[in-house]
N, C-alpha and C positions, 0 to 999 in steps of 0.2 A: 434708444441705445444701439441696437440694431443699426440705425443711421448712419450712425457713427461707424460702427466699424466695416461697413460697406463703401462709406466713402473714401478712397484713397486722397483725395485733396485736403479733408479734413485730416485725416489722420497727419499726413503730410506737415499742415500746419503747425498741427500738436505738438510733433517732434519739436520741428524747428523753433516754435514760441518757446519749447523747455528746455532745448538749448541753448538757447539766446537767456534767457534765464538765470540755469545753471552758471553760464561765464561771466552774466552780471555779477554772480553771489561768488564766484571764485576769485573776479576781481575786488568785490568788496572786502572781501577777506584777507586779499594780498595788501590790501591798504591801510585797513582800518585798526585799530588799537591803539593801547598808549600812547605807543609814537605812530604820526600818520606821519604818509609819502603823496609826493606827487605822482600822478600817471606816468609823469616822465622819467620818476627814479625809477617806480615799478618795473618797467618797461627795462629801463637800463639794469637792473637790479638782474631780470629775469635773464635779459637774451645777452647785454653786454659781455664782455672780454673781463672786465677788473670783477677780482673778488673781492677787493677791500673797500674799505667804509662798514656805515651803520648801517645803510638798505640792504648792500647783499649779503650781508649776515643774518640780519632780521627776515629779511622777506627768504633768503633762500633756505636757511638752517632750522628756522622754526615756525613760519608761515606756512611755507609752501608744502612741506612734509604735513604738516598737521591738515592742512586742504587734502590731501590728496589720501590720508587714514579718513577723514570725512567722507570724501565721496567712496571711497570704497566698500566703509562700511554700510554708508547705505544702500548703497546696491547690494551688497550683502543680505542685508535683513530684508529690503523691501522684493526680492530675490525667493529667498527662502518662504518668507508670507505666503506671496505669490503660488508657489510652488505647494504648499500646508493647505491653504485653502482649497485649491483646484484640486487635489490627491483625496482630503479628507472630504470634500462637497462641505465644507463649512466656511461662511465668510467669515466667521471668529476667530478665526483659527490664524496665528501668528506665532513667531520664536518664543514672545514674551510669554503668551496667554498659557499655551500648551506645555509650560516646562523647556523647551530646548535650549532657553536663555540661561534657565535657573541649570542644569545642569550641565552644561556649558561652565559658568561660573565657579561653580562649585569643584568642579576637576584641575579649573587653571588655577585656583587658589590651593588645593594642593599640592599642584605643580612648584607653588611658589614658597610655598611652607617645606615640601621634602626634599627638593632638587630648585636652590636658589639660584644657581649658575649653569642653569640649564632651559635658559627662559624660551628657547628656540623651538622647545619642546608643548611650547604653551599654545601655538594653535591645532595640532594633529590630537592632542591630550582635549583640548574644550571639543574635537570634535565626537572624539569618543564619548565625552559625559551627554555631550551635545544627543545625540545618537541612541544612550543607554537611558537617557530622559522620557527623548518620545518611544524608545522600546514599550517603558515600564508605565507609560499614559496609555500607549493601544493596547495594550495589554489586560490593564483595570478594565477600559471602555467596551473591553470584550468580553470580558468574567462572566460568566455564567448568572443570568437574570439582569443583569445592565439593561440589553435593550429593551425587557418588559417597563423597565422603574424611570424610561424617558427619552428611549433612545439613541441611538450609536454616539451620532454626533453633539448630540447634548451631553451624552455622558465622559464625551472629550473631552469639551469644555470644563466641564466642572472635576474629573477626573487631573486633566491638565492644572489647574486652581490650586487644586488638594496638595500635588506633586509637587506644583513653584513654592508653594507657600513652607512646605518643609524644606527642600531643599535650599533654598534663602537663608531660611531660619541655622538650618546645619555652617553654609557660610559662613553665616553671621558672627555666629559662635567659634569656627574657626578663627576668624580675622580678631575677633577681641581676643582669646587665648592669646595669639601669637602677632599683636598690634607688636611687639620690638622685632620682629622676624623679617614682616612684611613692608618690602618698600610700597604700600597701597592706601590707602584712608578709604572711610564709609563712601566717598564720592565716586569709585569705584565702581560699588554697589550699582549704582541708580547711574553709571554709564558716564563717563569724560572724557575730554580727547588733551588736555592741557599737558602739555609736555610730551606731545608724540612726535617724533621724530623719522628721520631715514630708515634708523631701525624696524621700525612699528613699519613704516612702509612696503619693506623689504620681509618682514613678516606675514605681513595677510596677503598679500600681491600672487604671490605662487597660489593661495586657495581660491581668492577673489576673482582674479581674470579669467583662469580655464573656467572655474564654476562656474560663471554666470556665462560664456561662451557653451558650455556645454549644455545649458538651460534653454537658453536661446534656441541652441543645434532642436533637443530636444522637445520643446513648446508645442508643435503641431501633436502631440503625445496627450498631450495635458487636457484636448476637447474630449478625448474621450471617455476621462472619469464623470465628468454630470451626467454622462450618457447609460452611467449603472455596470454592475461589473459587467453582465448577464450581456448587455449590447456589447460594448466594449470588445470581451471575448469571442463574440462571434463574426467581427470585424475582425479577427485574426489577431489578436493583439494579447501577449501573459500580462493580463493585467496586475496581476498579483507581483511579480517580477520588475514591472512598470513602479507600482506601488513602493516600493523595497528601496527603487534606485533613486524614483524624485524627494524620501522621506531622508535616505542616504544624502541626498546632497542638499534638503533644506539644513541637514544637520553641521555638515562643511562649513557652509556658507556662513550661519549663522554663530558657529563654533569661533570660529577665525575672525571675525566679528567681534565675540564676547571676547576676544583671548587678547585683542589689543585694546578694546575701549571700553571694556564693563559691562553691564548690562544694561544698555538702553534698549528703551520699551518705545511701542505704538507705531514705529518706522513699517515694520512689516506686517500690520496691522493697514495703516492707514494707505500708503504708497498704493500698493494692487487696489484698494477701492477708488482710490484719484482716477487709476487710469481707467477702471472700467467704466466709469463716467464719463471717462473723453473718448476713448477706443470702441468700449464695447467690450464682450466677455472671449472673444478670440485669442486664447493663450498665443498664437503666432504672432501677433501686434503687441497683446497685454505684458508678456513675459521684459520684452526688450525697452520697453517704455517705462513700467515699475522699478527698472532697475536706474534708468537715468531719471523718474520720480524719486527714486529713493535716496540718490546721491543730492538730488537738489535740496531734498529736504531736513540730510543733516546737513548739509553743508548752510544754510540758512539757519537751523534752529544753532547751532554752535557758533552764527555769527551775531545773533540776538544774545547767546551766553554771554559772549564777549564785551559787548556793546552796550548793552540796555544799561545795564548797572556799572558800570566804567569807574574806576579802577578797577573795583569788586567784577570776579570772573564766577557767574554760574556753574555748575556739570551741566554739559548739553542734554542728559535725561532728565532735569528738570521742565524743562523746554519743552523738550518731545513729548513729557508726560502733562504736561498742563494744556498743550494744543493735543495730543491722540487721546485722553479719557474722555472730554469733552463728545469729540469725535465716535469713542464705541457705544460711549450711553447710548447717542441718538439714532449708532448702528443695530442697537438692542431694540430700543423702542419700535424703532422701525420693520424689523423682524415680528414684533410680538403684534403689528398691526396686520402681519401677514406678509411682508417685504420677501421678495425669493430668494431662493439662495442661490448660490454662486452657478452661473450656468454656461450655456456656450453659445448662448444669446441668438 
């Protein structure tokens, strides 16, 4: 692993093979559904002069927006993961697993219930529940005899569980109350992108881009938490302060994320361990590659939504969630065999 991230040619490659990639899967998605096109309409669809016809309607008004809330959001989530992991030293550790999904969700479904014409307000609101989730997860994980009964970061984990699992449940219960209220359905829930638009674009784009720029800026930050607070600090660094800001903006990220596509899960789970397999554990390489990992990999599972079952359209957290459970068992098993944790390789 080490190898990897020492070699700048491989890394090099990396890149390049996942962006070559990614613009596979963005063209397949400009193309593919109901109605397919040819390259050439694509093409014309995209960069031509005419807005009229079926192509540039299709591909520009509802393809192309819905690609581009795709790759946002997973750079979003696989972003935020990224960020969860390295902060907490726990590879477990993701928007989904820890709560910041579930309360994220749960504040934009308020949003939508008391202030229905006020939807603009839907990702600054997920980021606060976003926020007020993992407060009240580090908080349990801290209570007083926690780390006797298992541990900080174990008691995250299951601290985090406890917390999704209510506040899910609290949604839930919201959304049936007020199913005539909410323009939403259960698919919501478990994360979809079907009908997202300019809007939804112009939505998360303002948390999306600075954030994950400012994650980037940030990354060389992030070697220092495996290192213990105790090093950390004395390399000159308010760890604590450090802590506050990368938890603060996994909550953004991830908020802005929930507030246009639901709750999909395993993204920022799965993303940051792809890369540390190809990279290496160097947040300076890991951070900005997780995040073109992340965007590759909704943009790919909401093209399997799309496609696999044709006419019939999946929610992309079905997707995500049938390839990332798979994916955490064998992250668990491998742990309980003594696998390491997240480091700076």
């Amino acid at each position: 692993m080490s190898s990897a991230a020492t070699d700048p040619r491989r890394v090099g490659l990396a890149f390049a093979a996942l962006l070559l990639a990614t613009g596979l899967v963005v063209a397949l998605s400009l193309n593919s559904g109901t109605i397919s096109f040819t390259l050439s309409e694509v093409s014309e669809a995209l960069f031509g002069q005419s807005r009229q016809g079926l192509a540039p309607q299709v591909i520009r008004n509802i393809r192309l927006p819905r690609a581009l809330v795709a790759a946002l959001c997973g750079m979003n989530l696989a972003v935020s993961g990224n960020l969860l992991q390295s902060v907490l030293r726990n590879p477990l550790a993701s928007p989904n697993i820890i709560g910041v999904s579930a309360g994220a969700g749960l504040v934009a479904v308020l949003v939508m219930v008391a202030l229905p014409g006020h939807l603009h307000l839907l990702p600054p609101a997920a980021f606060a529940g976003a926020l007020g989730a993992a407060a009240l997860v580090y908080a349990l994980a801290s209570w007083p005899g926690a780390i006797e009964t298992g541990g900080g970061t174990v008691m995250i984990i299951l601290a985090g569980v406890a917390v999704s699992a209510l506040l899910n449940a609290i949604t839930s219960g919201i959304m049936v109350l007020h199913s005539d209220d909410l323009d939403v359905t259960y698919t919501w829930l478990i994360g979809g992108l079907s009908g997202r638009s300019w809007n939804h674009v112009a939505l998360i784009a303002p948390y999306s881009l600075p954030g994950v720029v400012l994650a980037v800026i940030m990354s060389p930050k992030l070697n220092l938490f495996p290192l213990g607070d105790e090093i950390g600090s004395s390399l000159g660094s308010n760890i604590g302060a450090l802590r506050f800001l990368f938890i603060g903006l996994a909550a953004a990220l991830a908020g802005s994320a929930v507030s246009v596509a639901g709750t999909i899960g395993f993204v920022g789970l799965v993303a940051p361990h792809i890369g540390r397999l190809v990279t290496g554990n160097d947040s300076r390489i890991l951070v900005p590659f997780s995040a073109l990992m992340g965007a590759f990999l909704l943009l790919a599972a909401d093209l399997c939504a799309r496609t696999v079952f044709m006419p019939v359209e999946l929610p992309v957290g079905v997707v995500t969630a049938a390839l990332g459970a798979p994916f955490f068992i064998l992250l668990l098993l491998h742990r309980g065999r003594g696998g390491s944790p997240v480091g700076t390789g």
